[in-house]
C-alpha positions, -999 to +999 in steps of 0.1 A: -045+000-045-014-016-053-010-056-047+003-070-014+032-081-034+042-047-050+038-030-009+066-051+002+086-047-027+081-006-013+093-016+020+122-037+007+141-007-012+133+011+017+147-011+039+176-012+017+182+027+008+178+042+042+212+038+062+200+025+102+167+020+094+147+033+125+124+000+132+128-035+134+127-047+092+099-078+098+075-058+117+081-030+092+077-061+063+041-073+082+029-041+086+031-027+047+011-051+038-015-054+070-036-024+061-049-056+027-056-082+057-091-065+065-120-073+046-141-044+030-115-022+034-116-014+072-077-014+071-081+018+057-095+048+080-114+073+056-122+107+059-154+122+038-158+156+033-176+181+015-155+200-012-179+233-017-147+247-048-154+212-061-191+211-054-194+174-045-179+151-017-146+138-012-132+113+008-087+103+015-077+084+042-068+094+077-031+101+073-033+128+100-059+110+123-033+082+120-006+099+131-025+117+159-035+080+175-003+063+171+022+088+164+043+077+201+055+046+178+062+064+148+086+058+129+104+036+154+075+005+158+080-011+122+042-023+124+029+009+128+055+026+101+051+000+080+010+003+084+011+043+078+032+040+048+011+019+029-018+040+032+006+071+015+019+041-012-018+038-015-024+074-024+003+075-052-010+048-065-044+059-072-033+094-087-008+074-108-031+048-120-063+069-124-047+102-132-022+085-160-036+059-172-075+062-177-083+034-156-118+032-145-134+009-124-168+013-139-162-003-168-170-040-164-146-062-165-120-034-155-112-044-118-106-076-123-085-072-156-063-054-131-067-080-103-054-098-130-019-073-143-011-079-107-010-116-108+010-114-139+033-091-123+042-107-093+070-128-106+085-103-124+082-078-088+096-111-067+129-114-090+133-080-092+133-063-059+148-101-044+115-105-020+110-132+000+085-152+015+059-132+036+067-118+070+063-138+101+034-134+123+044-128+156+027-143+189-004-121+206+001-094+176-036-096+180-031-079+210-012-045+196-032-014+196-031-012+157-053-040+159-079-020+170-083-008+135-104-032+120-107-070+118-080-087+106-073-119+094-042-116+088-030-157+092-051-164+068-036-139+044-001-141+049-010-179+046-027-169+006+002-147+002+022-174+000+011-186-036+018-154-054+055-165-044+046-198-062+035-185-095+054-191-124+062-162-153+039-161-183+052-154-212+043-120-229+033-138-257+008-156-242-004-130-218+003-090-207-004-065-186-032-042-199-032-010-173-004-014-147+025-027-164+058-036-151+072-006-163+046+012-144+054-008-112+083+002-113+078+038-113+051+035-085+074+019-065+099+049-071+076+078-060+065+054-030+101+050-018+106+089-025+068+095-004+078+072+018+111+092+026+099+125+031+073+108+059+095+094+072+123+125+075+089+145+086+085+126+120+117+140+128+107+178+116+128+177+088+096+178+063+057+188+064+045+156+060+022+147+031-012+167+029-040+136+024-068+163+017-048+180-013-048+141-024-087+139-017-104+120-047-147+124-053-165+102-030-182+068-041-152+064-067-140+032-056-101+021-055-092-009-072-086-038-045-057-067-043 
């Protein structure tokens, strides 16, 4: 998964590209990074299923049990847009990094080195994309049907969230990124914005949106965690 950091810099150009955005831009801000506020991963609805041309079992997440439950606020309820696009930014991410790179998570040592390329990049994705400090938390969010979800602690994160605006740049020299670089940032924050787009212009008919079981990776394979 990409870091809470590199999701809002997602919704940022989006926010910036899209003439009349179709939601309010802080709920949108709060809600691309929500899905992270849940421990264990429950911010992220799963689907398992057995893959018989494969021969083993698969599991994506519920892009199209999402949209069934919700789908009267989308796209114009930022919190719920922004919630539903992270899960797609989520899926790019793991094709790009496991696909491209040869990242796996097996390997000790591996998830945290990346735990760790995020940390390094978050100065770098703060100047670049101009974010600011984490989204506000509104009064009785608690109380919104997305909150159903899962448990979230989401004070308490937006709260942590605040240091990664606080760390200073290390120089390369000293210390780089060893599988998700800032080049590759970049680029995963591209073909979000260009995922994000076609959702987006699919909740008005104008696209099939994207197919999460085509995405489907082999079950037990875990993603790598902010």
């Amino acid at each position: 998964m990409p870091s809470r950091v590199i999701h809002l810099a997602v919704a940022e150009c989006l926010l910036r590209q899209i003439p009349a955005f179709p939601c309010d831009p802080d709920r949108f801000r709060l809600g691309s990074v929500l899905p992270d506020c849940a421990p264990n991963r429950a911010g992220h609805p799963e689907i398992r299923f057995a893959d018989p041309a494969a021969g083993r079992t698969k599991k994506t997440y519920d892009l199209t049990g999402f949209r069934a439950r919700f789908g009267e606020k989308l796209p114009a309820d930022g919190l719920y847009l922004g919630y539903y696009l992270h899960l797609v930014g989520d899926i790019v991410q793991r094709k790009m990094l496991y696909g491209e790179t040869g990242y796996d998570p097996h390997v000790p040592g591996n998830v945290a080195r990346l735990h760790r390329d995020y940390e390094l990049l978050n100065p770098y994705m703060i100047e670049k994309y101009a974010l600011k400090a984490p989204p506000p938390l509104p009064a009785g969010i608690e109380e919104e049907e997305l909150f159903s979800l899962a448990p979230f602690f989401a004070s308490e994160f937006l709260t942590d969230m605040l240091r990664d605006f606080e760390m200073p740049p290390v120089p390369e020299t000293e210390e780089s990124c060893r599988f998700f670089s800032p080049a590759m940032a970049d680029e995963f924050v591209r073909r979000a914005v260009l995922a994000s787009q076609r959702e987006i212009l699919a909740f008005s008919g104008g696209s099939a949106p994207l197919d999460e079981f085509a995405e489907a990776w082999e079950s037990g394979s875990p993603s790598p965690r902010r």
